[in-house]
Each structure stands twice: as structure tokens, then as C-alpha cells.
C-alpha positions as CSV (number, residue, x, y, z in Angstrom):
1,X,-42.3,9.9,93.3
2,X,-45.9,9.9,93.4
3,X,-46.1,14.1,92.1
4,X,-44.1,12.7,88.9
5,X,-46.7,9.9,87.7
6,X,-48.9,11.6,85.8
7,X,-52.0,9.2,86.2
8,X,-53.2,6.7,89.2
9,X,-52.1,3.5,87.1
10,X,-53.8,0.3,87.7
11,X,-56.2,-0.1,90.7
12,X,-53.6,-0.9,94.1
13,X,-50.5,-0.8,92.5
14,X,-47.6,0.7,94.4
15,X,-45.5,4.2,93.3
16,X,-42.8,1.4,92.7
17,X,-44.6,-0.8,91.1
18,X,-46.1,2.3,88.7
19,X,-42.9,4.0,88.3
20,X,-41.5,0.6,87.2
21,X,-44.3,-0.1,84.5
22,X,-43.5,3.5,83.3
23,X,-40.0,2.9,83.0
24,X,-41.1,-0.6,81.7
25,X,-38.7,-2.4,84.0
26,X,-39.7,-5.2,86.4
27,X,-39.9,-4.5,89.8
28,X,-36.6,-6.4,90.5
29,X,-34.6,-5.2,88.1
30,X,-30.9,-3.6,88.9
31,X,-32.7,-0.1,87.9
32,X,-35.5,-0.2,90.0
33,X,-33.4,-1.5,92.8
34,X,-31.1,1.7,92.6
35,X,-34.0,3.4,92.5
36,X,-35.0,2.0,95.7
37,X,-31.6,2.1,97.4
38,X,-31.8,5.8,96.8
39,X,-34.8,6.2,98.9
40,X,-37.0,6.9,96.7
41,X,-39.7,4.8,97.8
42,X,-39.6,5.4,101.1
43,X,-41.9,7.0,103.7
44,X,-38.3,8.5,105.2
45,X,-39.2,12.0,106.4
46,X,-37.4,15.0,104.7
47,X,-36.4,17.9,107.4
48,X,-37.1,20.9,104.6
49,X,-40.4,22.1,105.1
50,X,-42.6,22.7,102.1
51,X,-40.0,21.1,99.8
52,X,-40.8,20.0,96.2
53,X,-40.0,16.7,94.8
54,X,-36.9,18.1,93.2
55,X,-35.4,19.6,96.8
56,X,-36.8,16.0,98.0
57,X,-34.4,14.4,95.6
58,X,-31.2,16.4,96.2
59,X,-31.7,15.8,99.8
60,X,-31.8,12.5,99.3
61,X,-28.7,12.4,96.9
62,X,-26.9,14.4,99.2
63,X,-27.0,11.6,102.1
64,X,-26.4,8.9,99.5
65,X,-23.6,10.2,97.8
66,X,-21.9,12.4,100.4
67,X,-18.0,11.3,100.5
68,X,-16.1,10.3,103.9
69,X,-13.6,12.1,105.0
70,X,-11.0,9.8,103.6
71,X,-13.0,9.0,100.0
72,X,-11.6,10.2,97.0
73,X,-13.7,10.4,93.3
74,X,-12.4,9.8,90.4
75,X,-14.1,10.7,86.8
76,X,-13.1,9.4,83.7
77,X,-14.4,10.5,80.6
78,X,-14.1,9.2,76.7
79,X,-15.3,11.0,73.4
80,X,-15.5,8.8,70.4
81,X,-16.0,10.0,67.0
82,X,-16.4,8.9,64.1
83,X,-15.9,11.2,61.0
84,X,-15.0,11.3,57.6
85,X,-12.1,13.8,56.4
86,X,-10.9,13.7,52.4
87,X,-12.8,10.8,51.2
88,X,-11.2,8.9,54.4
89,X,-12.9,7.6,57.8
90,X,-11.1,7.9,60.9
91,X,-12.2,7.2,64.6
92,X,-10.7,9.3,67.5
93,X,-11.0,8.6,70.9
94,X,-10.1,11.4,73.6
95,X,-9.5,10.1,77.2
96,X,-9.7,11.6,80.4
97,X,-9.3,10.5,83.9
98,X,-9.0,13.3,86.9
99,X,-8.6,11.6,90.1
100,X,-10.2,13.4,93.5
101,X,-7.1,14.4,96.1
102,X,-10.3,13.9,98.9
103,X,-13.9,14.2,100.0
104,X,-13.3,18.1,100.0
105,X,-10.8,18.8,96.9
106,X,-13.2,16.4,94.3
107,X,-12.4,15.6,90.7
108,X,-16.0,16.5,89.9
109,X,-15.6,20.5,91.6
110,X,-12.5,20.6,89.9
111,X,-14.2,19.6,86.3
112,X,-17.0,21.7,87.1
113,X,-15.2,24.9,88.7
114,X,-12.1,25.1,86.7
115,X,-13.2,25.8,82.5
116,X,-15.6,28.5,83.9
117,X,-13.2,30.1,86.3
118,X,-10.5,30.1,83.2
119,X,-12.8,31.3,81.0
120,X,-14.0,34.3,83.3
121,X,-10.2,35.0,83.8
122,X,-9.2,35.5,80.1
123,X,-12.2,37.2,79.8
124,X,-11.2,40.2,82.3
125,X,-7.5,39.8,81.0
126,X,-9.0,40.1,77.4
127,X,-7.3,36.9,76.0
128,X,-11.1,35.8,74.7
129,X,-13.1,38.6,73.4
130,X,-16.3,37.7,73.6
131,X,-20.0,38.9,73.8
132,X,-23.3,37.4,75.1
133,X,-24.0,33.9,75.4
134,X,-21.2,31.7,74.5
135,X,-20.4,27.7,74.3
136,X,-17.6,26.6,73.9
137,X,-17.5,25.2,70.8
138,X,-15.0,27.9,69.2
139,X,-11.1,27.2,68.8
140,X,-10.8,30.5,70.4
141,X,-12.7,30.0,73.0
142,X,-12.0,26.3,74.2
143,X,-8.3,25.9,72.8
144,X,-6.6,28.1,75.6
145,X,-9.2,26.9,78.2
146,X,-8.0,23.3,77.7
147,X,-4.9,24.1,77.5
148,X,-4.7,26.0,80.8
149,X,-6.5,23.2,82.0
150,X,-3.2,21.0,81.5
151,X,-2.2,22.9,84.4
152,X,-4.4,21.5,86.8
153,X,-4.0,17.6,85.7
154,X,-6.8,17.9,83.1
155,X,-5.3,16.4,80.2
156,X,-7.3,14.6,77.1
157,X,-4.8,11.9,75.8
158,X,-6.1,11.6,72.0
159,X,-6.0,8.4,69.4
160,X,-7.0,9.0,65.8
161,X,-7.1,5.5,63.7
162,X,-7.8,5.6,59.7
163,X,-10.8,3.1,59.4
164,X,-10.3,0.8,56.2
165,X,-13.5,-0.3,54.5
């Protein structure tokens, strides 16, 4: 923590009690205690020689967050927008929820793994013609992605309301 304060602080205050005034929390606060029940205060040896605070922190992530055997995630996920369309308002929410089958087969590899390993598929099968750097923030690009994606369980469940003034 210390190599990402970027000056000493006051005279004998802790990295806690520094990285707290920067994130201009108390000491005690729910943040600073996750921060702490992460290990990042402690004098905990890390086995990776020469490591950098980053490798420091995803060593450190890795034990907290590693799954047991029998530990299943689950991610949920909600877009709301808000948009006008014709002189009308409307709010649409899009829900998703992708439960984990266990530690190994994850919600989160499947969310991660899946839209890029579609994508890269109907690219060599030339369904999506495409060149250079794209997002996916074109019909043709996302629209057969997501739908593909149906097949795997990830499925958005959408609800537009008309807002009244």
C-alpha cells in the first residue's frame, strides 16, 4: 500500500491510517475494514520474488476469493436507462442473473469467455465482417453474439415503462 501514497502524510501515521485520510474514510469504517480483511495492511509475506504492488494484490485476491470445491458464484447484472424516444420518456431495465454450476465451471469465466469466443467464431465463419478494433456497440456485431449467448443460459429479461410527467 505504502508504493501507492504518493506523499509521507502526517508525522507517525500508519499506511492505514494514510490510505484512510486519502480515501477520506475513518479508520473504522466498513471500507477500510474490507480493506483490511483483504490483507492489505499486513506484514504477510508474498512468495513471488521481486513482485510489484499490483502482482502483490492479485496474490492476495487470489487467496481471498479463491472458491471451495463445492462453492458456486452467481452474477447478476441490471442496466437501467433512461431515454427519451418521440417526445416520450421511457425507462428500461435489462436483467441478468448467470448462476456458477461450481468453483471450476464459474458464472464469471462463462461471462468473460463466452461473447469473445462467439465473436472470434463468426468471425472465421464470416457471419461478422469486421476489421481492426471493434466494440461492440454495433447491431451487427452484438445482436447475434447475445443471441448465441441464449444458448448458454445468458439471457437479458427486458422491461421498458413509458414515464408520465
Amino acid at each position: 500500500m505504502e508504493a501507492f501514497l504518493s506523499k509521507p502524510g502526517r508525522p507517525g501515521a500508519s499506511v492505514k491510517e494514510r490510505v484512510a485520510e486519502l480515501l477520506g474514510e475513518s479508520e473504522f469504517s466498513p471500507v477500510m475494514k474490507k480493506l483490511d480483511w483483504l490483507g492489505l495492511f499486513s506484514k504477510k509475506k508474498i512468495g513471488t520474488p521481486n513482485a510489484s504492488p499490483a502482482l502483490i494484490l492479485e496474490e492476495l485476491l487470489l487467496e481471498k476469493w479463491k472458491l471451495a470445491p463445492k462453492d458456486k458464484d452467481l452474477i447478476l447484472m441490471q442496466h437501467e436507462f433512461h431515454y427519451e424516444l418521440k417526445g416520450k420518456k421511457f425507462h428500461l431495465t435489462s436483467t441478468m442473473a448467470l448462476k456458477g454450476i461450481d468453483s471450476e465451471d464459474t458464472a464469471m469465466s462463462r461471462l468473460v469467455g463466452l461473447p469473445l469466443a462467439i465473436f472470434a467464431k463468426f468471425l472465421m465463419t464470416k457471419r461478422i465482417i469486421a476489421t481492426g478494433v471493434n466494440i461492440p456497440v454495433t447491431k451487427a456485431i452484438y445482436e447475434p453474439v447475445l443471441e448465441e449467448l441464449k444458448e448458454y443460459g445468458v439471457i437479458f429479461n427486458e422491461k421498458e415503462v413509458e414515464l408520465k410527467d
